[in-house]
C-alpha positions as CSV (number, residue, x, y, z in Angstrom):
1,X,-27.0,-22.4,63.1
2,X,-24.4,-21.6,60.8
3,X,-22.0,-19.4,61.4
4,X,-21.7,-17.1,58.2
5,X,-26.1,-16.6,58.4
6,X,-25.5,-15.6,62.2
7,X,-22.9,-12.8,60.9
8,X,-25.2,-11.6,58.2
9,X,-28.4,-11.4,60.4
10,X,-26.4,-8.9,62.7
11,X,-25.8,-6.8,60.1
12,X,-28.4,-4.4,59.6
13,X,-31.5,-4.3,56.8
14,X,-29.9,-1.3,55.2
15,X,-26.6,-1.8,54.9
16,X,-27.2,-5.4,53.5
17,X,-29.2,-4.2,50.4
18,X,-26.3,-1.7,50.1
19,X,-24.0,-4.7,50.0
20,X,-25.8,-6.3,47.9
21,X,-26.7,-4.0,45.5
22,X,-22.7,-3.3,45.4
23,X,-22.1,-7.0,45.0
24,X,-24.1,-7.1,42.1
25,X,-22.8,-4.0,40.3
26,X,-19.2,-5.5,41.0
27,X,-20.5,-8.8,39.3
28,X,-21.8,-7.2,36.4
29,X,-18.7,-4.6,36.0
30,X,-16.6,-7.9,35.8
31,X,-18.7,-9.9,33.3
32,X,-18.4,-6.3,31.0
33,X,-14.7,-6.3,31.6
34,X,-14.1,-9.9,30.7
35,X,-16.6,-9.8,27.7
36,X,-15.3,-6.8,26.0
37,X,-13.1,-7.3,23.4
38,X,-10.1,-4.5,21.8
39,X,-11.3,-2.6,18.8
40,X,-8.9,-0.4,18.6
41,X,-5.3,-0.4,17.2
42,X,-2.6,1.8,17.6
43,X,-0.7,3.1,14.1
44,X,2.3,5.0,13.5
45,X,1.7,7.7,11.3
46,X,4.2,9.8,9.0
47,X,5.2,12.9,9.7
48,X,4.4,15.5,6.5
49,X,6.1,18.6,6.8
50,X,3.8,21.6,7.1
51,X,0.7,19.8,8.3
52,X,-0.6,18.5,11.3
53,X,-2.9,15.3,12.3
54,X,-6.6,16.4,13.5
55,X,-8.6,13.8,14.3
56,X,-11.5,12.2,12.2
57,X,-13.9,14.3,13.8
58,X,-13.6,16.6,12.0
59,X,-14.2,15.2,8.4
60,X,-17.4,15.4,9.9
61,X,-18.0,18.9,9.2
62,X,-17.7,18.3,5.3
63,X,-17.8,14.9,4.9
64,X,-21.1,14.0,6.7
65,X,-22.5,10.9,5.2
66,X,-19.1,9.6,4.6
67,X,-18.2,10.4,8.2
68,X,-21.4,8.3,9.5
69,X,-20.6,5.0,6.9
70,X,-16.8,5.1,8.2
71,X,-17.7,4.4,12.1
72,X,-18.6,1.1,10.8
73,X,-15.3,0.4,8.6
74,X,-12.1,-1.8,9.9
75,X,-10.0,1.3,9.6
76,X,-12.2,3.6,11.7
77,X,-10.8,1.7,15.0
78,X,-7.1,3.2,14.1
79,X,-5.8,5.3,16.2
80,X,-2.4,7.4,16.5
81,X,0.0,6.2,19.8
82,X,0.8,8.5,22.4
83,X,-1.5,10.2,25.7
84,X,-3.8,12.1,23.2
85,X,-4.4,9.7,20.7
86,X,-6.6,10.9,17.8
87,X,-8.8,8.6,16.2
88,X,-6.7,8.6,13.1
89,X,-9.1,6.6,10.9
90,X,-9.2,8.7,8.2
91,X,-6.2,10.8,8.2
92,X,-4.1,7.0,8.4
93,X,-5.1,6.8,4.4
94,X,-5.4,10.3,3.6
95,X,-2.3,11.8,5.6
96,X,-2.8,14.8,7.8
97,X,-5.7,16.7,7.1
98,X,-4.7,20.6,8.9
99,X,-4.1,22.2,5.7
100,X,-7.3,20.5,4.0
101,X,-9.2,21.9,7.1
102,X,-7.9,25.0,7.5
103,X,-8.5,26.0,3.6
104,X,-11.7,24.9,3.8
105,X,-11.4,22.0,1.4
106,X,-9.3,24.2,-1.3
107,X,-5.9,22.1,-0.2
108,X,-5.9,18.4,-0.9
109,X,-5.4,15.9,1.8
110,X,-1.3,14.5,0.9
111,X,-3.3,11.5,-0.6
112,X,-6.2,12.5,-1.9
113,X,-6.6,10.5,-4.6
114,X,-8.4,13.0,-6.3
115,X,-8.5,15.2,-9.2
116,X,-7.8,19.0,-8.0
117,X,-5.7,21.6,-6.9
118,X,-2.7,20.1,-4.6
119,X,-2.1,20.8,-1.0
120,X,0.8,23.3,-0.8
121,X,4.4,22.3,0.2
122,X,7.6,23.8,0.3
123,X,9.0,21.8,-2.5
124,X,7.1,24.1,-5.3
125,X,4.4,22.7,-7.8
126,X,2.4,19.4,-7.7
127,X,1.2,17.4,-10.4
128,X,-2.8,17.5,-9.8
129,X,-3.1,14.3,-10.7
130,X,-1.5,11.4,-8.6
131,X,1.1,9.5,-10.0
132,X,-0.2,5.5,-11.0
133,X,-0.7,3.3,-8.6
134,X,-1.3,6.0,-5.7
135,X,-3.7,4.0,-3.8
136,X,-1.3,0.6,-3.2
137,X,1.8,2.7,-2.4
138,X,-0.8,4.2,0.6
139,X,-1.9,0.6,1.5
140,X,1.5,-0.7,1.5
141,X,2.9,1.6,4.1
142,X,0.8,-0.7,6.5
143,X,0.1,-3.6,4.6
144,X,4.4,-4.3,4.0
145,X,3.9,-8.1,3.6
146,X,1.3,-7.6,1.1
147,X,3.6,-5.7,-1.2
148,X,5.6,-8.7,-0.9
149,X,3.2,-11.5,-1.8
150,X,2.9,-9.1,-4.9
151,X,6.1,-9.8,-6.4
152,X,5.7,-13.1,-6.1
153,X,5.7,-14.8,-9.7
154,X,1.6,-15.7,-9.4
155,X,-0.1,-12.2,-8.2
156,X,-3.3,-10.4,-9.1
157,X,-1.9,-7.8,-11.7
158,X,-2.2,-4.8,-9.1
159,X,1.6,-4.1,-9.7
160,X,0.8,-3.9,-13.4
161,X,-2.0,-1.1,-12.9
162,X,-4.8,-3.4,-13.7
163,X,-6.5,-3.9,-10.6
164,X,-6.6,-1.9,-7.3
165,X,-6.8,-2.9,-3.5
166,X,-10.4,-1.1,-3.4
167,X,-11.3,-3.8,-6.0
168,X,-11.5,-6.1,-3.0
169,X,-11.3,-4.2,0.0
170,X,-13.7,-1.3,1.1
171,X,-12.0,2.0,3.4
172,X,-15.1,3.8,3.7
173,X,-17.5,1.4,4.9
174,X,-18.6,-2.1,6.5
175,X,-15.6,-5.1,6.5
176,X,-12.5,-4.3,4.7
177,X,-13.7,-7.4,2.7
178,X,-16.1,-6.4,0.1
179,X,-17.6,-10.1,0.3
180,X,-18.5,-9.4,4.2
181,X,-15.5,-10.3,6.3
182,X,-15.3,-14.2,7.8
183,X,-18.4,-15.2,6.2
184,X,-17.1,-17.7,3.6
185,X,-19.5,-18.0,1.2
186,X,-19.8,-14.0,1.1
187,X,-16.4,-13.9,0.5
188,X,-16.2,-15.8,-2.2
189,X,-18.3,-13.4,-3.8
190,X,-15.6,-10.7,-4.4
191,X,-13.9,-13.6,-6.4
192,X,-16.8,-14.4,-8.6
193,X,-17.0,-10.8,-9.7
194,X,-14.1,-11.3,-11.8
195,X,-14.5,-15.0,-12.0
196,X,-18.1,-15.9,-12.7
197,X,-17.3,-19.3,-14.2
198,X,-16.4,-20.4,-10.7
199,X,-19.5,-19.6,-9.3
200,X,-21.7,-22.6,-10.3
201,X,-24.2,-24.0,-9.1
202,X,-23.1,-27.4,-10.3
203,X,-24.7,-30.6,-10.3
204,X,-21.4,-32.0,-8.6
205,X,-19.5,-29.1,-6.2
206,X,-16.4,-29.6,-4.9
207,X,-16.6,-29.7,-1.3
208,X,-13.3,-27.8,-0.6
209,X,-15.6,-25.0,-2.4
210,X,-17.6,-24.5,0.7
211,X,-14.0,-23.1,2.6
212,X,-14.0,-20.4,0.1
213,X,-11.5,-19.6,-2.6
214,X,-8.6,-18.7,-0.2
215,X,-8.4,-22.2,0.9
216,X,-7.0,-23.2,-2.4
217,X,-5.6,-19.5,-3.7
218,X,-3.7,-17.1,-2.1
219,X,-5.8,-14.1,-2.2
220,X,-2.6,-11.4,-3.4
221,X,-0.1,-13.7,-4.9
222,X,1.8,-17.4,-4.0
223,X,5.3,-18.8,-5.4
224,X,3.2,-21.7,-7.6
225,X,1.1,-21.6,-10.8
226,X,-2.6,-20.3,-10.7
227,X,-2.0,-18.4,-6.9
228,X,-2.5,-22.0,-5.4
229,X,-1.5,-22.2,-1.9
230,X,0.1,-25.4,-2.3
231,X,2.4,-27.3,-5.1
232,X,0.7,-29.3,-7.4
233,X,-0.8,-32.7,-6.4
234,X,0.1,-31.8,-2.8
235,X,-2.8,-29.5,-3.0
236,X,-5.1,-32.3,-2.8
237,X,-3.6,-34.6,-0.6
238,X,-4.4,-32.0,2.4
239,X,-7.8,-32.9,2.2
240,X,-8.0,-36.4,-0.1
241,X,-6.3,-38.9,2.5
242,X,-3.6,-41.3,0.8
243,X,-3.2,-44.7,1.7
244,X,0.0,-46.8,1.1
245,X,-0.6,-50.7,0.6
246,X,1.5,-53.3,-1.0
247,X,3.3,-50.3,-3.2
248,X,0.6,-48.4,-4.5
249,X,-0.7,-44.8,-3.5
250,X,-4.3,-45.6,-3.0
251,X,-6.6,-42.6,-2.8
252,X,-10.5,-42.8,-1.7
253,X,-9.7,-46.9,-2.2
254,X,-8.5,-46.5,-6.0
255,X,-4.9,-47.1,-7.2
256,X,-3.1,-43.5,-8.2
257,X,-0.1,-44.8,-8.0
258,X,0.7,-44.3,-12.0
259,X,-1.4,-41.5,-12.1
260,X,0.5,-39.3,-10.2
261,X,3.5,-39.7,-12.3
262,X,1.5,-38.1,-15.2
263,X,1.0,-34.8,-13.4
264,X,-1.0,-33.1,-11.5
265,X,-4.7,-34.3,-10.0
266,X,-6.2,-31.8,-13.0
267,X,-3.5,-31.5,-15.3
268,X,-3.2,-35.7,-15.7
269,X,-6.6,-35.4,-17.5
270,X,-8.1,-37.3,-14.3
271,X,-10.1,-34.1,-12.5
272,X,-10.0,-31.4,-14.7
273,X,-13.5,-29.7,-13.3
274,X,-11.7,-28.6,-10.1
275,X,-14.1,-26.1,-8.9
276,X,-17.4,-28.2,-9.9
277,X,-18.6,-30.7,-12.6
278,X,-22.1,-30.9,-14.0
279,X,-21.2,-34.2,-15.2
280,X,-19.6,-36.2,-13.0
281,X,-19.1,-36.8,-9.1
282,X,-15.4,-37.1,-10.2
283,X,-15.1,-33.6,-11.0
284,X,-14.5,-34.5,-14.6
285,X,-15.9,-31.9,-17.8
């Protein structure tokens, strides 16, 4: 008889369902644990003098339906650092909302971005309208490397006061992505709002398409022409394999080595249709 069966018999009925009833709430405490994933980060958030953080709860209170749409947006899982954290989701954006609360609504949040009567502060009067560009200078007190890409010579014109980050991205609810977060052909569709010649259908796509746009285009701004990713031909050659033989530059089996020297794959007058062709399978208008 085996050993281990001869010390599990002795033990008696009772206590072995007990066991194993703990055994198995053990098991299942462990495959939680190891399943569960962090959805919350911790943010450092300004100090405004005169006001105090609160919590998003209590948006609730006044702010119901927004309140219920935000538990579903990225920035709901922020939260400020220290023993009693406060789910900060709201007041991350909006700055601390005690004076906001407290006057029942009559004192604007610091960034309220909002028509109406300012919140109070000891520096005297308050222009009720925010100065331009409000919104970004609020995103980019997270979002540091953004403001960077920015001022990169090829940028979406947010700096100029023609587009916004809430163009593209949603605070209030769902994925900060309006096109629905890592689904790629979803995303492409915040692009195509402002680029619908891009969207096709075409007769001939190009594959690289099916990536989405930000495998071609940096999404805020990029050191080269058109917010490409990558220089020029060298763009291409990271997914169309080259081949050197004998001294030419072959590329899906044809000879490029002359046409290279005349510029880029679109620009040489080769591949113009770069996003599609409903002409030719060489991407060609």
């Amino acid at each position: 008889m085996n050993h281990n069966c001869s010390i599990i018999r002795r033990v008696p009925r009772g206590w072995r369902r007990a066991l194993a009833l703990t055994a198995g709430t053990l098991t299942l405490l462990g495959v939680a644990i190891s399943c569960r994933s962090v959805n919350r980060s911790v943010v450092l958030l300004p100090d405004v003098p005169g006001a105090k953080y609160i919590g998003s709860k209590e948006c609730e209170q006044c702010h119901e339906k927004l309140y219920r749409d935000f538990a579903t947006a990225d920035h709901s899982r922020l939260i400020a650092e220290g023993a009693n954290a406060l789910n900060a989701g709201c007041e991350s954006c909006h700055g601390p909302g005690s004076l906001h609360s407290e006057s029942g609504g009559e004192a604007k949040t610091p960034f309220s971005f909002a028509a109406g009567r300012p919140a109070a502060n000891s520096f005297g009067a308050r222009l009720a309208v925010d100065p331009p560009r409000s919104k970004e200078t609020v995103c980019f007190q997270c979002h540091a490397d953004v403001r960077g890409q920015f001022s990169l010579p090829s940028h979406h014109p947010v700096p100029e006061g023609k587009m916004s980050c809430t163009d593209c991205h949603s605070p209030h609810k769902g994925s900060v992505f309006r096109g629905g977060g890592t689904a790629l052909i979803s995303e492409n569709e915040s692009c195509f709002r402002c680029h619908p010649n891009q969207r096709g259908p075409y007769v001939f796509e190009h594959e690289a398409s099916r990536e989405g746009c930000t495998t071609c285009h940096a999404a805020h701004g990029s050191v080269n022409a058109k917010m490409l990713t990558v220089r020029d031909a060298n763009l291409c050659m990271k997914c169309h394999f080259q081949q050197l033989s004998g001294g030419q530059i072959l590329i899906g089996g044809s000879d490029h080595t002359l046409r290279v020297q005349q510029g880029t794959c679109w620009t040489a007058g080769c591949h113009e249709a770069v996003h599609g062709s409903r002409v030719s399978s060489s991407l060609r208008f």
